[in-house]
PDB file with one MODEL, atoms N, CA, C and O in Angstrom:
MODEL        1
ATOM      1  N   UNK A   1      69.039  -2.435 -52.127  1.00  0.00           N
ATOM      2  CA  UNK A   1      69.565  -2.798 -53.429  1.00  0.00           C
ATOM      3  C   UNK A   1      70.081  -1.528 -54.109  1.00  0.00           C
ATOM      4  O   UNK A   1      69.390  -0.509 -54.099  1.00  0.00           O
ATOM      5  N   UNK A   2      71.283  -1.566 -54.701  1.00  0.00           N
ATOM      6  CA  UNK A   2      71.816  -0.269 -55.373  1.00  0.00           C
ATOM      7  C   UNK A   2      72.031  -0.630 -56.758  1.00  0.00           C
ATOM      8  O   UNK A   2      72.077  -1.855 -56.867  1.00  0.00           O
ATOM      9  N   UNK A   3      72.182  -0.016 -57.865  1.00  0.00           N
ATOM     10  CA  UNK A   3      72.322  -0.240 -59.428  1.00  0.00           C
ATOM     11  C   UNK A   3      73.817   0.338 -59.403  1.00  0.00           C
ATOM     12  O   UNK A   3      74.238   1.380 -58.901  1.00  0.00           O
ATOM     13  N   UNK A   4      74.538  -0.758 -60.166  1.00  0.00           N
ATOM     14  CA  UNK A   4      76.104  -0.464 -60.625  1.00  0.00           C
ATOM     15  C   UNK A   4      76.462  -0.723 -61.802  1.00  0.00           C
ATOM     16  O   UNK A   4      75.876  -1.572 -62.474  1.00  0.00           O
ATOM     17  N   UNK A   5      77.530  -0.003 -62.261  1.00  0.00           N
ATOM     18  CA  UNK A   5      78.265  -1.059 -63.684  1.00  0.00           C
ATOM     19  C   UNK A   5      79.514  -1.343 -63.378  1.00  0.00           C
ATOM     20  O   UNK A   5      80.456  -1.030 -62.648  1.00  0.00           O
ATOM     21  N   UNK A   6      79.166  -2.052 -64.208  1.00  0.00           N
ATOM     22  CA  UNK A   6      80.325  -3.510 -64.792  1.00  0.00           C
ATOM     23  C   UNK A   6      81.138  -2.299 -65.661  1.00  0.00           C
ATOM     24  O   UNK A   6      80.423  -1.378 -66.056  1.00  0.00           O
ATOM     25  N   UNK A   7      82.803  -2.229 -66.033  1.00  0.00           N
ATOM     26  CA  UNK A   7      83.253  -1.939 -66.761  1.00  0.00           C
ATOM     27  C   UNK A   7      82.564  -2.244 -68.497  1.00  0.00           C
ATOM     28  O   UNK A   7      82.942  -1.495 -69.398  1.00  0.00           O
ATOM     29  N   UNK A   8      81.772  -3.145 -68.741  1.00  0.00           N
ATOM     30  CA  UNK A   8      81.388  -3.260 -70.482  1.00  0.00           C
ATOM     31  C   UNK A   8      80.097  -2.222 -70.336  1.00  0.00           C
ATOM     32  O   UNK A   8      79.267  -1.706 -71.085  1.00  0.00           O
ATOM     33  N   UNK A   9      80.335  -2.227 -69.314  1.00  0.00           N
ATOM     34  CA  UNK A   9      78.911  -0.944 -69.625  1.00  0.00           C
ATOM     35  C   UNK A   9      77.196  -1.404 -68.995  1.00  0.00           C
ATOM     36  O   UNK A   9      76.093  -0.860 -68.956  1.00  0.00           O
ATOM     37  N   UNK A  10      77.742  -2.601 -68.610  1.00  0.00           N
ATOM     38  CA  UNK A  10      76.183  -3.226 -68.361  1.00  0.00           C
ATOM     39  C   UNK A  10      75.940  -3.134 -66.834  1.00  0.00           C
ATOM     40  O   UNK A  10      76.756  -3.337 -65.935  1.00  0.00           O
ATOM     41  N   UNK A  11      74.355  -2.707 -66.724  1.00  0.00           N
ATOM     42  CA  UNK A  11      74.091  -2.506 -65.300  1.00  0.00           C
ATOM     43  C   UNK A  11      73.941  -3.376 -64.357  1.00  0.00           C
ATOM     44  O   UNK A  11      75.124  -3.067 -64.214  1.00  0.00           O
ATOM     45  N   UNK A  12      73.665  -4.264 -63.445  1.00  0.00           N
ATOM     46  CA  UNK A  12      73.089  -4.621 -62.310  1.00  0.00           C
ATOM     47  C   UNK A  12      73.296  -4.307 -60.967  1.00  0.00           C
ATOM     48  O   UNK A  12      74.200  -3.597 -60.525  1.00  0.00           O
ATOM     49  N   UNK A  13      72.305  -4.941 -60.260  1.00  0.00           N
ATOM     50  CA  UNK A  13      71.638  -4.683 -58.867  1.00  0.00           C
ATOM     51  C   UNK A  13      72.709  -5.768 -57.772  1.00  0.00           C
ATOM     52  O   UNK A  13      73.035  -6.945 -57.923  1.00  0.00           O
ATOM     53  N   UNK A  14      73.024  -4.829 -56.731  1.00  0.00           N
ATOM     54  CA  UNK A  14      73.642  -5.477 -55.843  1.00  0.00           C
ATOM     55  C   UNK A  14      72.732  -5.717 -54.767  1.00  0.00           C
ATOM     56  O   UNK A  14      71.683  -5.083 -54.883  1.00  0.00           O
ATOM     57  N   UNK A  15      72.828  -6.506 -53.669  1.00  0.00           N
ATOM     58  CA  UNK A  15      72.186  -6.114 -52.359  1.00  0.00           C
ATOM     59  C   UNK A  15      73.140  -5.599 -51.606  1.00  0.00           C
ATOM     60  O   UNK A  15      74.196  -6.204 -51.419  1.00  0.00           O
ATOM     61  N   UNK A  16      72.888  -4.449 -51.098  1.00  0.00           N
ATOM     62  CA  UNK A  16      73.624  -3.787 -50.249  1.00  0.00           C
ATOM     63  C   UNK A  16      73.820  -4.197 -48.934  1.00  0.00           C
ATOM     64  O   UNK A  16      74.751  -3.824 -48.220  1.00  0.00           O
ATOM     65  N   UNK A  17      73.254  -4.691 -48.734  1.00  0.00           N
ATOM     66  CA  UNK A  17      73.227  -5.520 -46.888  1.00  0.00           C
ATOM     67  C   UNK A  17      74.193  -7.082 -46.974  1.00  0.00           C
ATOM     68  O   UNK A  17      74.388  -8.024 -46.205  1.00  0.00           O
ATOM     69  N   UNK A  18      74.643  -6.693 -48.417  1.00  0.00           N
ATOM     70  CA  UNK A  18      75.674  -8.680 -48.181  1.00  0.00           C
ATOM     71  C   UNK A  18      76.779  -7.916 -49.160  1.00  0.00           C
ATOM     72  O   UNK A  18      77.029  -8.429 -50.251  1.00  0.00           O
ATOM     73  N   UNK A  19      77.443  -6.675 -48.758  1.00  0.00           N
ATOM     74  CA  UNK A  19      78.308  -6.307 -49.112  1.00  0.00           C
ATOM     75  C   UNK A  19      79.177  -5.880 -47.959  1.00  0.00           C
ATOM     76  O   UNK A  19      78.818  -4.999 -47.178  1.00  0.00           O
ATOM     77  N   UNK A  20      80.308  -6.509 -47.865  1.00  0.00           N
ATOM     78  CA  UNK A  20      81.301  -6.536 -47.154  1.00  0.00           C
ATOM     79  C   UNK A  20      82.362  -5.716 -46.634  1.00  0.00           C
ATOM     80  O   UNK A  20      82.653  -5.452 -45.467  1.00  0.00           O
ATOM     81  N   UNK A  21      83.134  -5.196 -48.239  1.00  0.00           N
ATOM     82  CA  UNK A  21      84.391  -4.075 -48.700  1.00  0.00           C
ATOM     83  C   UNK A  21      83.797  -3.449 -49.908  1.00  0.00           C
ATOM     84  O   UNK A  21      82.987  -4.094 -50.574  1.00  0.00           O
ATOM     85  N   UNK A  22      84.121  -2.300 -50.227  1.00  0.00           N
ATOM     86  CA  UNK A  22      84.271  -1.907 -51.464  1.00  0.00           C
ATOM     87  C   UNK A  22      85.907  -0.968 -51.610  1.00  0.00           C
ATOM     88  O   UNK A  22      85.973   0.214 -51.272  1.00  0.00           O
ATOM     89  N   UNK A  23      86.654  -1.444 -51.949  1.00  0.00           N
ATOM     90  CA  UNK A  23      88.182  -1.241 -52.396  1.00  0.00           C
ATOM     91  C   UNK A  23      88.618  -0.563 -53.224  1.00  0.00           C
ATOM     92  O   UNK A  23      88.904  -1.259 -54.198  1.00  0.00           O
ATOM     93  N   UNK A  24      88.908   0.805 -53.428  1.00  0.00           N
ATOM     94  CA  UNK A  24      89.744   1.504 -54.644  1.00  0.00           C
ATOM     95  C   UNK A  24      90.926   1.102 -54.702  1.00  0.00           C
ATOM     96  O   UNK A  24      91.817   1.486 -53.944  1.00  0.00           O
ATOM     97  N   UNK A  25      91.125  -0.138 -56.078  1.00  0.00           N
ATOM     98  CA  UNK A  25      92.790  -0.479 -56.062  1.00  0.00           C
ATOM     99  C   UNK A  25      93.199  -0.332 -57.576  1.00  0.00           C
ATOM    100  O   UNK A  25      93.654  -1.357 -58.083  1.00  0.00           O
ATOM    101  N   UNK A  26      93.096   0.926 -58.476  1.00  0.00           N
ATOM    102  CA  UNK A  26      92.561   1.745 -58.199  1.00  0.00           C
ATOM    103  C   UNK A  26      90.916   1.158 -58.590  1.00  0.00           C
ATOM    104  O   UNK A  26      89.938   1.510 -57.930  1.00  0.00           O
ATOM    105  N   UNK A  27      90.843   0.324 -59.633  1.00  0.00           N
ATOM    106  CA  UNK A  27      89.567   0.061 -59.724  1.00  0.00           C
ATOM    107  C   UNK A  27      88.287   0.120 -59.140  1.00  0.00           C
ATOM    108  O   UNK A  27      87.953   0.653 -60.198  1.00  0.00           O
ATOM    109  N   UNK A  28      87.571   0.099 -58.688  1.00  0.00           N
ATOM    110  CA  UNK A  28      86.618   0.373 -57.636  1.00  0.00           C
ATOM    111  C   UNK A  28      86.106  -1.718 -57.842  1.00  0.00           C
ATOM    112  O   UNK A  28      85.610  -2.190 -58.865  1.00  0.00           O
ATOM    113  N   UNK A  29      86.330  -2.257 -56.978  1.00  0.00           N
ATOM    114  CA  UNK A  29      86.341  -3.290 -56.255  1.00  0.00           C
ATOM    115  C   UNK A  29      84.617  -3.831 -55.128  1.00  0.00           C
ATOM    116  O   UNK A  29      84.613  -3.126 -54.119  1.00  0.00           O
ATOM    117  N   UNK A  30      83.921  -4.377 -55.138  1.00  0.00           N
ATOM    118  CA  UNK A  30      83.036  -4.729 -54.092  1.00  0.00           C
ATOM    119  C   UNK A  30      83.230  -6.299 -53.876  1.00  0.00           C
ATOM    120  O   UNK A  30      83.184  -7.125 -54.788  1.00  0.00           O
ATOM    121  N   UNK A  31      83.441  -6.570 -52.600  1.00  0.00           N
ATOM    122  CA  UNK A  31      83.249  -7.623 -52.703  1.00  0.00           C
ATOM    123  C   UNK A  31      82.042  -8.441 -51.459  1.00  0.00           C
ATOM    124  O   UNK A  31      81.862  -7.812 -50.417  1.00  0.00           O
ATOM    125  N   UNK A  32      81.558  -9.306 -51.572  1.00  0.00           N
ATOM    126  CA  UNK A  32      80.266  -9.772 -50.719  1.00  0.00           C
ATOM    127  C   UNK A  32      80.695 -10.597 -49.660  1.00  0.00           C
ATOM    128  O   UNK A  32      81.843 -11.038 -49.599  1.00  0.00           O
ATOM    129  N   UNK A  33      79.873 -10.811 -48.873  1.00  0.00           N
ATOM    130  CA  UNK A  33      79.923 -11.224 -47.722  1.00  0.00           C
ATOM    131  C   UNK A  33      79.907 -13.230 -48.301  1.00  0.00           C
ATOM    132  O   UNK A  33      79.910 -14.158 -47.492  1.00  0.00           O
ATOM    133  N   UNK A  34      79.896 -13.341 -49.335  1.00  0.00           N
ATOM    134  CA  UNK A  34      79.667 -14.585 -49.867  1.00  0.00           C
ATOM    135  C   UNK A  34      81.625 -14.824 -50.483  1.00  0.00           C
ATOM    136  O   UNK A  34      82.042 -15.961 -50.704  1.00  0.00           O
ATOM    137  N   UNK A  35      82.348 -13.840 -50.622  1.00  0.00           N
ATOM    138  CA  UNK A  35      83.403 -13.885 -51.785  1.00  0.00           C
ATOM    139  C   UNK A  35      83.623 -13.313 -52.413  1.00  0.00           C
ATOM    140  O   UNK A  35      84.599 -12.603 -52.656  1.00  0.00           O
ATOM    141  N   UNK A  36      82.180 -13.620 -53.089  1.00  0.00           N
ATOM    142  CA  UNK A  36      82.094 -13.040 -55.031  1.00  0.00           C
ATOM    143  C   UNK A  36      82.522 -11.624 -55.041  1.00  0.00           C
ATOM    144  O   UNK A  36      81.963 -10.997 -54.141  1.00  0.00           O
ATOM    145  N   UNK A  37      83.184 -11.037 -55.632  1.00  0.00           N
ATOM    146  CA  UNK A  37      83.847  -9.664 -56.654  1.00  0.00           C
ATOM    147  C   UNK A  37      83.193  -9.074 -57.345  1.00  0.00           C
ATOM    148  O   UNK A  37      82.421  -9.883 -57.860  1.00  0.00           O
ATOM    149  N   UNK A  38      83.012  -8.139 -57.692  1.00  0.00           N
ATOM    150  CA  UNK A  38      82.464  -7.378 -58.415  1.00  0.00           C
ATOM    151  C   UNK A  38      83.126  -6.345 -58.309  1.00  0.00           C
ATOM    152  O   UNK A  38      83.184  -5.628 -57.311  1.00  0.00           O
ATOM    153  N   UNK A  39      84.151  -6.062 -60.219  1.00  0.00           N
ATOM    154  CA  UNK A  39      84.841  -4.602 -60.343  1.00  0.00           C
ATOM    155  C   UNK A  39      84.035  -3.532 -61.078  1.00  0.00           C
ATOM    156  O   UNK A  39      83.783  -3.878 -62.231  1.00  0.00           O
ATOM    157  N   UNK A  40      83.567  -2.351 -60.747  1.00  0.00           N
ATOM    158  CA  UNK A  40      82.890  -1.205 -61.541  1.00  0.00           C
ATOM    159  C   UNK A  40      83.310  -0.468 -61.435  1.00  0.00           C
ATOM    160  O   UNK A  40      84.344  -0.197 -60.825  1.00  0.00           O
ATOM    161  N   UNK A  41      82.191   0.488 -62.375  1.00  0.00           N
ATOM    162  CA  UNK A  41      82.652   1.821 -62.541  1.00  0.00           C
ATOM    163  C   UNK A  41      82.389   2.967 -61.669  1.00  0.00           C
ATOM    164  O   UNK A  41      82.894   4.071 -61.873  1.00  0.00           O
ATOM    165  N   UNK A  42      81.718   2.745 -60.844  1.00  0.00           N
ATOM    166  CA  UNK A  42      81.202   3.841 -59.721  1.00  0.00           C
ATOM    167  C   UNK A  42      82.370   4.212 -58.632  1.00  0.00           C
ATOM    168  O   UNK A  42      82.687   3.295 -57.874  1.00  0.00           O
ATOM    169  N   UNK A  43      82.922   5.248 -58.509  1.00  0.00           N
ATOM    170  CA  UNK A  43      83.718   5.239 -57.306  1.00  0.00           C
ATOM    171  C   UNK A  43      83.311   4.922 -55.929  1.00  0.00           C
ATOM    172  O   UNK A  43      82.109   4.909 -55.664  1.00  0.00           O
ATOM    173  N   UNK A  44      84.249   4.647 -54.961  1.00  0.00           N
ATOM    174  CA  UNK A  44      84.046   3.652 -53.480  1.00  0.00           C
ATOM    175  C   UNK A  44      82.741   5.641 -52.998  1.00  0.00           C
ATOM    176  O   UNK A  44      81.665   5.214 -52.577  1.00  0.00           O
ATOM    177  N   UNK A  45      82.722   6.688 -53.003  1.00  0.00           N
ATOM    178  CA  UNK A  45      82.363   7.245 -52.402  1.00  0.00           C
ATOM    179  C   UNK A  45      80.680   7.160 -52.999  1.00  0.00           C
ATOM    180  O   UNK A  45      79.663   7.207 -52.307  1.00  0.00           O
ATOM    181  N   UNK A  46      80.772   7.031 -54.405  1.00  0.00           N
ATOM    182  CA  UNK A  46      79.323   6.869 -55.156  1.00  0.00           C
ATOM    183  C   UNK A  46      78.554   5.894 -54.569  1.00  0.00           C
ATOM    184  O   UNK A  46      77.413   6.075 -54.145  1.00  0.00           O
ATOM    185  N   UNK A  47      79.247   4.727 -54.538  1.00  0.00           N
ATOM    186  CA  UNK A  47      78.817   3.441 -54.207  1.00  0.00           C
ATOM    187  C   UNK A  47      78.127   3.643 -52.814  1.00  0.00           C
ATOM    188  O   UNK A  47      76.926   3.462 -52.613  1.00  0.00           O
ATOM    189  N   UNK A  48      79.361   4.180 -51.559  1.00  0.00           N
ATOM    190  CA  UNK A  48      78.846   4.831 -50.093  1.00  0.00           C
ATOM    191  C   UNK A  48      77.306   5.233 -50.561  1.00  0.00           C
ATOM    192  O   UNK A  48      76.371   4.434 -50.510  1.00  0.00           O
ATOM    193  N   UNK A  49      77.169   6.924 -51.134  1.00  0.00           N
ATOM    194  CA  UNK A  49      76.041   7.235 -51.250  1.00  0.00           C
ATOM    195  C   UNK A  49      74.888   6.638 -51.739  1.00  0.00           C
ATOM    196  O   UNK A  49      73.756   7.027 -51.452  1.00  0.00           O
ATOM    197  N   UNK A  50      75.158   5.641 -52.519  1.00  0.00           N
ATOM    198  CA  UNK A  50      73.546   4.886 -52.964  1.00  0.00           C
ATOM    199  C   UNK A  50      73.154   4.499 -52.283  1.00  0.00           C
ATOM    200  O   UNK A  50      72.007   4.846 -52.000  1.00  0.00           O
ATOM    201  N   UNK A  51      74.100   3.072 -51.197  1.00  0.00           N
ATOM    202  CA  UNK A  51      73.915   2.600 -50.266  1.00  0.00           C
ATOM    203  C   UNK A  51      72.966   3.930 -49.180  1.00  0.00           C
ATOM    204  O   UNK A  51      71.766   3.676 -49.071  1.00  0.00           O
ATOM    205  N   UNK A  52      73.308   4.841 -48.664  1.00  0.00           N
ATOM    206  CA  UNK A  52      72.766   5.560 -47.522  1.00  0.00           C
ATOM    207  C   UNK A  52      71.890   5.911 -48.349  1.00  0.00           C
ATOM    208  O   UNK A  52      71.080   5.051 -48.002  1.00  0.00           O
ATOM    209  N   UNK A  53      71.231   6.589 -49.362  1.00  0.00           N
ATOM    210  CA  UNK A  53      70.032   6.536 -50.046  1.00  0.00           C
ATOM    211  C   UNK A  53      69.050   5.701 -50.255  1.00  0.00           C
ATOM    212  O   UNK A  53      67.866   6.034 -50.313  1.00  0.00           O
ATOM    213  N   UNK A  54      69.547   4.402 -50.397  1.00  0.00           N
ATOM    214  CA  UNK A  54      68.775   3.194 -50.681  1.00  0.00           C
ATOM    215  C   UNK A  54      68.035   2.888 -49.245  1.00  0.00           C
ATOM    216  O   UNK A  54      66.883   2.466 -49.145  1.00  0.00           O
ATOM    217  N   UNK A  55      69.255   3.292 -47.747  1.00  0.00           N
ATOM    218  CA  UNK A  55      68.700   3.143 -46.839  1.00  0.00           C
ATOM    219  C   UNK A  55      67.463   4.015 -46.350  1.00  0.00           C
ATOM    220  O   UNK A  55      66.358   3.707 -45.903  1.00  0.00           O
ATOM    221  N   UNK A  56      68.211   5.464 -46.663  1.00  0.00           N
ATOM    222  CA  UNK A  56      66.913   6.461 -46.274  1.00  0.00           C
ATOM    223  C   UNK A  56      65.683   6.233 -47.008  1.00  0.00           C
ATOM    224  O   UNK A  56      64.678   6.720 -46.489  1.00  0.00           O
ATOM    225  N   UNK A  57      65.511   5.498 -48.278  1.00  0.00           N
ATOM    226  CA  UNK A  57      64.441   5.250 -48.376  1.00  0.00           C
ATOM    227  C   UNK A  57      63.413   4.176 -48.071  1.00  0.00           C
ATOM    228  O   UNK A  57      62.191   4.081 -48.185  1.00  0.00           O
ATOM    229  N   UNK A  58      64.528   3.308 -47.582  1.00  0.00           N
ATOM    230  CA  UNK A  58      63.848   1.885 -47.186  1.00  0.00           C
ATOM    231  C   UNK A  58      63.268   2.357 -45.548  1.00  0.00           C
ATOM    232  O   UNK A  58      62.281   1.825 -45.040  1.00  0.00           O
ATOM    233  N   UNK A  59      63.922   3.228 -45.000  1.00  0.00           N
ATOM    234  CA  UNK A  59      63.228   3.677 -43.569  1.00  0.00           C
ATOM    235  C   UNK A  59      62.334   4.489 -43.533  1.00  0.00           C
ATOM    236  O   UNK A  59      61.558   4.556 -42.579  1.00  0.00           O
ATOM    237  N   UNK A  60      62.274   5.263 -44.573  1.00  0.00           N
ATOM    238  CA  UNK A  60      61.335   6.118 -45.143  1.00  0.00           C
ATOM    239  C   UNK A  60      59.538   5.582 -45.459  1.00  0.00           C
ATOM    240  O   UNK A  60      58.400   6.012 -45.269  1.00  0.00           O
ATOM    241  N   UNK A  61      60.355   4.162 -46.158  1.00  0.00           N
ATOM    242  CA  UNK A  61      58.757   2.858 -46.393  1.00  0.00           C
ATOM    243  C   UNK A  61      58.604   2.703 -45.420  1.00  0.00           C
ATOM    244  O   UNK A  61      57.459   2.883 -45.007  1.00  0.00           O
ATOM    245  N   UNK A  62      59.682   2.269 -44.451  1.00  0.00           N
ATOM    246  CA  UNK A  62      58.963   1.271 -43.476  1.00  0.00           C
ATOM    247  C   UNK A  62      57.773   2.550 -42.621  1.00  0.00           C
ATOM    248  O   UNK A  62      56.646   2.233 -42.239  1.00  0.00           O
ATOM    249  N   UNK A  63      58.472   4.211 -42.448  1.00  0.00           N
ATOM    250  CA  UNK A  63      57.289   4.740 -41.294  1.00  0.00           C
ATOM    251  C   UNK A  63      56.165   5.140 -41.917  1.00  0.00           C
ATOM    252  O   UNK A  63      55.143   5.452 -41.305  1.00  0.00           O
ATOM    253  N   UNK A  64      56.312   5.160 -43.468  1.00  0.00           N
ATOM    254  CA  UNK A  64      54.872   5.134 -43.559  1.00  0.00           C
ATOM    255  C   UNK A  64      53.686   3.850 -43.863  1.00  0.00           C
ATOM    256  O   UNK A  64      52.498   3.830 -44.184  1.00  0.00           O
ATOM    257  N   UNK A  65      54.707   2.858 -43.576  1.00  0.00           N
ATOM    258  CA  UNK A  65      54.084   1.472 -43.808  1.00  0.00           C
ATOM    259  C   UNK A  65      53.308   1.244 -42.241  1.00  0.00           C
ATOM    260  O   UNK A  65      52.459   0.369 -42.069  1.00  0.00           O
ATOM    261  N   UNK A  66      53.809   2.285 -41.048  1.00  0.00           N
ATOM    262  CA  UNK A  66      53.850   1.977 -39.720  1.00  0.00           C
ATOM    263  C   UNK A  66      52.472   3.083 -39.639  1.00  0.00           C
ATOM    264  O   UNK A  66      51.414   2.847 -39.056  1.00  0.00           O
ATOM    265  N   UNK A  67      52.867   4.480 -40.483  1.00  0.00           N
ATOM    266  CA  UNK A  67      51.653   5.732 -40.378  1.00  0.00           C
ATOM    267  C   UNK A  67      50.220   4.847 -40.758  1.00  0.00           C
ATOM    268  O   UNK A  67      49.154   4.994 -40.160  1.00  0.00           O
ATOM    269  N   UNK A  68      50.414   4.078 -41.678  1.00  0.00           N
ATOM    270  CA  UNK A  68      49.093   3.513 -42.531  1.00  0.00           C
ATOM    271  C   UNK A  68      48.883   2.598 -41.838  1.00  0.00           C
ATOM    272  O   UNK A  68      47.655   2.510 -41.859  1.00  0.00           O
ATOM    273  N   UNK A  69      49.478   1.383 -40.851  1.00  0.00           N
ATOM    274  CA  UNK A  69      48.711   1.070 -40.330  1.00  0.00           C
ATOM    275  C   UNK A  69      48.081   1.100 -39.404  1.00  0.00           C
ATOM    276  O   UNK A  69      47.130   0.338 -39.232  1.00  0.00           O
ATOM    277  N   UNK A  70      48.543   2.203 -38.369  1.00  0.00           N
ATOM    278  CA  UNK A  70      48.382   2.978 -37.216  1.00  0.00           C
ATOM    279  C   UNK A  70      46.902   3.434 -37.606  1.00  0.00           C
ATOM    280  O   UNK A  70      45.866   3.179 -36.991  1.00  0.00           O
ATOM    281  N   UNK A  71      47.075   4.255 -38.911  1.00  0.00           N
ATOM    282  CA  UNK A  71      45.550   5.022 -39.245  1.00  0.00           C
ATOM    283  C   UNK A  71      44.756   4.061 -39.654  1.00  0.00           C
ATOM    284  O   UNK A  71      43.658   4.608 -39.551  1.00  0.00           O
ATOM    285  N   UNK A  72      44.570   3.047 -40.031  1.00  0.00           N
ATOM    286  CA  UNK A  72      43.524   1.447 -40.407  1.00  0.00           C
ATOM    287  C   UNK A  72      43.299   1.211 -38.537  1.00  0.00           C
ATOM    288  O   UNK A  72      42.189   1.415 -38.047  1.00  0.00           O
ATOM    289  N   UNK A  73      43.921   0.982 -38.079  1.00  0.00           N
ATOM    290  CA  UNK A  73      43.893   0.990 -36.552  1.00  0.00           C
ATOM    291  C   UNK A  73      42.883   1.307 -36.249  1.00  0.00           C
ATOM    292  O   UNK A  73      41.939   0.572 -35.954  1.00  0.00           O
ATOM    293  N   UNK A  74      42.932   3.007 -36.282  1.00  0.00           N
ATOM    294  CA  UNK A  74      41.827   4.172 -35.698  1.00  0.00           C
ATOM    295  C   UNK A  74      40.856   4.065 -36.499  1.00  0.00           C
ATOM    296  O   UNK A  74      39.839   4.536 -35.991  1.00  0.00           O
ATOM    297  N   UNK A  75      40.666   3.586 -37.715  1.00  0.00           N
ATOM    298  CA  UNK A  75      39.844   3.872 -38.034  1.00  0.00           C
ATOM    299  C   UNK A  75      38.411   2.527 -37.743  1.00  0.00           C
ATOM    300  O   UNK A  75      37.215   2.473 -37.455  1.00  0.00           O
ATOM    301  N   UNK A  76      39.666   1.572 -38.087  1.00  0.00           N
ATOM    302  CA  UNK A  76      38.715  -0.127 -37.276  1.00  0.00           C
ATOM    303  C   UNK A  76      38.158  -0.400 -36.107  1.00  0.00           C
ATOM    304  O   UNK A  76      37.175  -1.064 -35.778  1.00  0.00           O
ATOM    305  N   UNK A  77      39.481   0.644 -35.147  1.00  0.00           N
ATOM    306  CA  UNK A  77      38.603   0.696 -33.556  1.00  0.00           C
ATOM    307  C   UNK A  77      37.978   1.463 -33.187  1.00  0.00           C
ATOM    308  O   UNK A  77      37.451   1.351 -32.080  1.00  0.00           O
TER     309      UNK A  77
ENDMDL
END
């Protein structure tokens, strides 16, 4: 999930995994794997980086979601 704006200034949350294109025409453009549009204010390269951030941290949970239960493991057996 990444945080964007809307041209009026207001924030919300995309899911990044049902995003399709994001288009500089010049507007900065996203559109979903559903259709729906969404024009903001973040440029197409900003947008790139949240996305790969959002990822490094979601892989980041998952190995220590994998460290912790590895160590409950050792410690149960």
């Amino acid at each position: 999930m990444i945080t964007v704006t809307r041209f009026n200034g207001s924030v919300f949350v995309v899911n990044s995994d049902l995003i399709e294109t994001i288009e500089a025409t010049p507007d900065t453009v996203i559109t979903l794997v559903t259709g729906k549009k969404y024009v903001v204010q973040e440029k197409v390269e900003e947008i790139i980086e949240k996305i790969i951030e959002f990822r490094r941290r979601s892989g980041m949970a998952r190995v220590l979601i994998q460290e912790i239960s590895s160590e409950r493991g050792k410690e149960n057996g």
